[in-house]
LUMGUKE-157904 format. One record per residue (C-alpha): x, y negated, z; residue number from 0. Coordinates in pm, whole numbers, always signed. Example, Ala and Ser with C-alpha at 12.3 -4.5 7.8 and 13.67 -1.06 7.14 Angstrom:
! LUMGUKE-157904
     xx     yy     zz   i
  +1230   +450   +780   0
  +1367   +106   +714   1
! end
This chain:
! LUMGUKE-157904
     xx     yy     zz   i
     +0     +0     +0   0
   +140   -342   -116   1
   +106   -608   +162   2
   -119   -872    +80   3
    -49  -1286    +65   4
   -158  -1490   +322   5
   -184  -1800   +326   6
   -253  -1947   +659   7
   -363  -2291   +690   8
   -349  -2555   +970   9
   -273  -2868  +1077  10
   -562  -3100   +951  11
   -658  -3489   +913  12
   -724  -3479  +1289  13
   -642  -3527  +1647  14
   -670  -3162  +1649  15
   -379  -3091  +1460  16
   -162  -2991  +1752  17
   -473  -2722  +1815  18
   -459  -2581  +1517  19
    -82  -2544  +1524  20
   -138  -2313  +1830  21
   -425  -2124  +1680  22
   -174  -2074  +1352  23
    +80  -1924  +1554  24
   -150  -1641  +1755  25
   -327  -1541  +1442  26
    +41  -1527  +1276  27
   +140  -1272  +1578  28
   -128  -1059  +1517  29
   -130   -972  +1150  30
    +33   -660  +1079  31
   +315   -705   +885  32
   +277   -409   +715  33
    -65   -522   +554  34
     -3   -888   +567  35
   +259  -1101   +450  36
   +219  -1430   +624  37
   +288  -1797   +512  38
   +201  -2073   +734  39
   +107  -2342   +555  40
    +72  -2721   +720  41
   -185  -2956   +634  42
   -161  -3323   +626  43
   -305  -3607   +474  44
    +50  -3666   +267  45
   +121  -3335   +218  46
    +69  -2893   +225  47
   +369  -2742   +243  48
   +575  -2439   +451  49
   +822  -2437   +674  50
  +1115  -2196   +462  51
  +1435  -2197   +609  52
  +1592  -2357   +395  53
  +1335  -2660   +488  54
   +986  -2799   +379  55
   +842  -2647    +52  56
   +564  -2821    -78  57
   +250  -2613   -243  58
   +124  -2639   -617  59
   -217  -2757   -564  60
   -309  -2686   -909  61
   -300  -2290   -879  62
   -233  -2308   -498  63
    +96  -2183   -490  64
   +437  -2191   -349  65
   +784  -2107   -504  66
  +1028  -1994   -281  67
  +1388  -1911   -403  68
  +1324  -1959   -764  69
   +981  -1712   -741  70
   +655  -1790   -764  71
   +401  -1647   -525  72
    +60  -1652   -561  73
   -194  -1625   -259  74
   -473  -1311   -251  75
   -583  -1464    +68  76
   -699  -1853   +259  77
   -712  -1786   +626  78
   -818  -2121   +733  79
   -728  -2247  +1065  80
   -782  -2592  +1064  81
  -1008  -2755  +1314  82
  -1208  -3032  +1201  83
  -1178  -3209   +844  84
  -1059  -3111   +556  85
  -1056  -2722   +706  86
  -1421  -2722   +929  87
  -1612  -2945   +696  88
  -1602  -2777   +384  89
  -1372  -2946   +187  90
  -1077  -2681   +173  91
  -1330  -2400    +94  92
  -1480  -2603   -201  93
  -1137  -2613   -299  94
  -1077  -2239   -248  95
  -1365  -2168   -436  96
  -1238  -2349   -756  97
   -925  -2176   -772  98
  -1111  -1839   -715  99
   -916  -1764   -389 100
  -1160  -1592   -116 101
  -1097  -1740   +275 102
  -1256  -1666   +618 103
  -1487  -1903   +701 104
  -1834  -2013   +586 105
  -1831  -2139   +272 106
  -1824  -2492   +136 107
  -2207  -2587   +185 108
  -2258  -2437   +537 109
  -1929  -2573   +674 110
  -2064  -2902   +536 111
  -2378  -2875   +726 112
  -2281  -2721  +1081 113
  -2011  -3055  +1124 114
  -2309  -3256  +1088 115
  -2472  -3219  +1460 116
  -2810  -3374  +1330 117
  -2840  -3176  +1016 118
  -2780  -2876  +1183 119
  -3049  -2890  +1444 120
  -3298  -2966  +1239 121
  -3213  -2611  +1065 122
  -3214  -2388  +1367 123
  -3516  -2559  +1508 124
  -3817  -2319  +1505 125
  -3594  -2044  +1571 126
  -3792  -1812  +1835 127
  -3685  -1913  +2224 128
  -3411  -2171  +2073 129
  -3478  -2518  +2206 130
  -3300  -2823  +2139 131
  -3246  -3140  +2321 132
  -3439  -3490  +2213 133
  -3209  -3718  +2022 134
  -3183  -4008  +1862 135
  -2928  -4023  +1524 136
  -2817  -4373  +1466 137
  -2578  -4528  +1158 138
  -2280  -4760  +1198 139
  -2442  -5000   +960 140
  -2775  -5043  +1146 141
  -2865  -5239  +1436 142
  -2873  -5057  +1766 143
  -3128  -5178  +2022 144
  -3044  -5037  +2365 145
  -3369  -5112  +2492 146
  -3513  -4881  +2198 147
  -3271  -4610  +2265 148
  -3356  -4637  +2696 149
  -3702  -4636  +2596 150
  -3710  -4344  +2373 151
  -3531  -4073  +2575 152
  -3453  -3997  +2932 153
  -3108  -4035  +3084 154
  -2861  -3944  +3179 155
  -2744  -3894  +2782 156
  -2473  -3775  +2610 157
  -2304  -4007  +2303 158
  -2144  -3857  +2056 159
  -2013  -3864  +1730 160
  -2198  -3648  +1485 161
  -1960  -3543  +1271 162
  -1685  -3475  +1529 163
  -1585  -3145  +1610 164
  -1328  -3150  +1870 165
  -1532  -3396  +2183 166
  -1307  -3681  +2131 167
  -1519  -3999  +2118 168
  -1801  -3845  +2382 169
  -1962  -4008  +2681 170
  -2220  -3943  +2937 171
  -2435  -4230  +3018 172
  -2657  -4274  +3304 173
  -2833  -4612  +3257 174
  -2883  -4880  +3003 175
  -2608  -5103  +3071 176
  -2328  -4789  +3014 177
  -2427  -4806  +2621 178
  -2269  -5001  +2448 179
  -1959  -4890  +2540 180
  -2015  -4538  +2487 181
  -2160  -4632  +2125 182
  -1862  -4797  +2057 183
  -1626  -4483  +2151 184
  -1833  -4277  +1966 185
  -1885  -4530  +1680 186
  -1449  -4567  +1694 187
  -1469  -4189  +1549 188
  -1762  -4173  +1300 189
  -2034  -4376  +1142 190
  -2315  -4148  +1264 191
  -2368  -4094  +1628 192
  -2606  -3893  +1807 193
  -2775  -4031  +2104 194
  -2902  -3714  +2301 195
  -3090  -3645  +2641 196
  -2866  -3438  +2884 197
  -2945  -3073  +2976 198
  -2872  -2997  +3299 199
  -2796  -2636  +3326 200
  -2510  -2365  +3287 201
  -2283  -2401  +2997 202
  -2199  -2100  +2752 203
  -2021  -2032  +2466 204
  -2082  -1705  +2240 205
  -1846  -1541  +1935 206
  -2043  -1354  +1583 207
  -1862  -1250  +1344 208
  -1955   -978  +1082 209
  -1732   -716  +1093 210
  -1712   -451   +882 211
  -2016   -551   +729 212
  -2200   -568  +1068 213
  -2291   -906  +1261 214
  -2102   -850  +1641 215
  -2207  -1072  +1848 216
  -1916  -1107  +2140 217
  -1947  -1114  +2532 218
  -2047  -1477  +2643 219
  -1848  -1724  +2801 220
  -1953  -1926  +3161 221
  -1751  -2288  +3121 222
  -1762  -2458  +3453 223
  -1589  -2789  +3460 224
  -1483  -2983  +3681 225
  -1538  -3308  +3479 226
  -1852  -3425  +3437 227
  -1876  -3285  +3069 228
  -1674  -3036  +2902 229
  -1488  -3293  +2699 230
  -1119  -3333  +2534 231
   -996  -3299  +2836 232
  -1154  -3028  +3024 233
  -1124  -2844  +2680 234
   -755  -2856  +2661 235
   -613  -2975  +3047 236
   -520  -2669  +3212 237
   -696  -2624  +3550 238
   -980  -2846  +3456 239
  -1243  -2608  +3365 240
  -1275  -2231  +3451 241
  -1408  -1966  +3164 242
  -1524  -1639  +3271 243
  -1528  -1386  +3011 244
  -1780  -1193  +2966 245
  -2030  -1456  +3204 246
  -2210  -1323  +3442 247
  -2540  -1275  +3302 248
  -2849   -988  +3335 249
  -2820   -757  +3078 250
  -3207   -900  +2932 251
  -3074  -1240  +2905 252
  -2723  -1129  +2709 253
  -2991   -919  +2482 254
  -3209  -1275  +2406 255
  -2872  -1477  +2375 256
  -2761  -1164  +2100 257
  -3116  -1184  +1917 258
  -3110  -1599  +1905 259
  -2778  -1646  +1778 260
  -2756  -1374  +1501 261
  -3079  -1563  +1415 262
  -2877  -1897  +1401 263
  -2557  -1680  +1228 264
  -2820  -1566   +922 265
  -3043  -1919   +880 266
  -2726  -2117   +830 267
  -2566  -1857   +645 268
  -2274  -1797   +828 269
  -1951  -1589   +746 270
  -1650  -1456   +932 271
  -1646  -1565  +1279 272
  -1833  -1868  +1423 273
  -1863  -1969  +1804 274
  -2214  -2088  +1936 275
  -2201  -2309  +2244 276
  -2522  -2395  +2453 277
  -2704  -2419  +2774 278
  -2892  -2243  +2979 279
  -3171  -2479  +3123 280
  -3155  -2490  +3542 281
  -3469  -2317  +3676 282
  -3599  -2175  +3387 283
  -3290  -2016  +3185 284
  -3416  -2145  +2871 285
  -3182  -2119  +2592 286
  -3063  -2517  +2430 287
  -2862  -2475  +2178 288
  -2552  -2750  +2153 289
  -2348  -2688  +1836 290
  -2224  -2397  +1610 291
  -1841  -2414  +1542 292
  -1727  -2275  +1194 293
  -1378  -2264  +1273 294
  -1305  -2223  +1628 295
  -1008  -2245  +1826 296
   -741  -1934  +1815 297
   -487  -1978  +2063 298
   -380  -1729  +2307 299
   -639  -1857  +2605 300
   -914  -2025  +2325 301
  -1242  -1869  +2430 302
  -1289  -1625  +2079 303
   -964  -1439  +2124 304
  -1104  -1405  +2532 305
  -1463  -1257  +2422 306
  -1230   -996  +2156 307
  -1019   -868  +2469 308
  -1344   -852  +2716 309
  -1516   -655  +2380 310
  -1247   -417  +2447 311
  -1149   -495  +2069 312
   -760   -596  +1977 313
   -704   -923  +1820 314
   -536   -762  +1535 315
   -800   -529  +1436 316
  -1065   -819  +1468 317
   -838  -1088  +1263 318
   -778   -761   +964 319
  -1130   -712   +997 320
  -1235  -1045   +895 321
  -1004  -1080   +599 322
  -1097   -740   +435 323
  -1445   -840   +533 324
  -1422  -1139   +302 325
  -1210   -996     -4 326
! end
């Protein structure tokens, strides 16, 4: 058997570039070698190229490919690792799918879709026992009356951008006069922001993937932070927040969470490996859905390569599994 090319991307447009670095390097460690030959290929706005030895080689973008030493070689494979735009918004799979090259992740039109907070609720609303919070969507170029916005939903809220993926430019608000302010953080990251009423409740996050041509859906994650949110911070501070994998949770409840998000996996047309966060509504357990992420985090501790372990699956098998899935 011939090992395959891989092209791994990551890096990005982002402040999640150092991320993505990380989640490059523990996918890199566990592809076998002897079905995978890896090339780690970094993603900026000026440039794509990889790291050789003998320094930085940039990448054809015309045919997507690199020479190295005078030969050409030609990718069978885009494992995309970037976290946020151009890799989580659709923008490198619409170019993947011009130069005929399969990847990992959704394709172009649902990775569009699921970084767009707004959009994407109004999808997966209707889906049975999914419930989503009451938000406002407002536009950079518009006015924005904060008497409107108090009057129209309950607070405390949650600000944030609705195209980010990575909780940079979020706030929590608990009265009128907090905001402006928070609309201008979350305005200083994107010219659509989503005004939303806070759920109080436990927070979860949940791994699907099809594998092998079935949809998995992974042991849950409990995040308990010790901010007031589960923002940049608490995401990437160690100490900060404490995941529990799998989450403590009756074995009728983990059944409902499996049925609701292989409904949200199949009605936004998923592929490879997503991660569904939401919340579990205090006093009643209802399920609120938060946000589907189409490329989620890979590093050692990130909360995917957690639910693989606690699924008693290895990381290698699960990361092979996904690209023969997709070619």
């Amino acid at each position: 058997m011939t090992a395959k090319n891989i092209a791994l991307l990551a890096g990005g447009f982002t402040g999640e570039y150092e991320v993505s670095i990380n989640s490059a390097k523990n996918i890199a460690e566990n592809l076998s070698a002897e079905k995978y030959r890896v090339y780690t290929i970094l993603v900026s706005r000026e440039k794509w190229f990889y790291q050789s030895d003998g320094g930085p080689v940039s990448v054809d973008k015309n045919d997507f490919s690199l020479t190295l030493n005078g030969e050409k070689i030609n990718f069978d494979f885009a494992f995309i690792t970037v976290h946020g735009t151009p890799g989580e918004d659709g923008k490198l799979q619409g170019y993947f799918d011009m130069q005929g090259i399969p990847y990992n992740t959704c394709d172009a039109t649902t990775s569009a879709i699921t970084m767009n907070k707004a959009y994407t609720k109004a999808l997966v609303e209707g889906i049975h026992g999914l419930n989503t919070a009451k938000s406002l969507r407002l536009f950079d170029k518009d006015m924005h009356d904060v008497a409107i916005i108090a009057a129209s939903l309950k607070f405390p809220l949650f600000i944030k951008p609705n195209n980010g993926g990575s909780s940079v430019g979020m706030s929590k608000v608990h009265n009128a006069a907090g905001l402006p302010g928070a609309l201008k953080k979350a305005f200083d990251e994107d010219d659509q922001v989503l005004v939303e009423e806070f759920i109080k409740g436990r927070e979860f996050s949940i791994g699907i993937a099809r594998l092998q041509g079935k949809i998995t859906v992974l042991p849950a994650t409990e995040i308990i932070s010790s901010t007031e949110f589960f923002d940049y911070e608490a995401k990437y501070s160690p100490g900060v927040s404490e995941e529990i994998t799998p989450a403590d949770l009756p074995a009728a409840k983990n059944a409902e969470i499996a049925e609701i998000v292989t409904e949200i996996y199949l009605r936004l047309n998923c592929k490879g490996m997503v991660r569904v966060d939401f919340i579990l509504l205090d006093g009643t357990s209802k399920f609120y859905f938060i946000e589907v992420n189409t490329t989620p985090g890979q590093s050692a501790a990130s909360l995917i390569p957690q639910q693989v372990r606690a699924a008693g699956m290895s990381l290698p098998d699960f990361y092979s599994d996904l690209i023969e899935g997709a070619l």
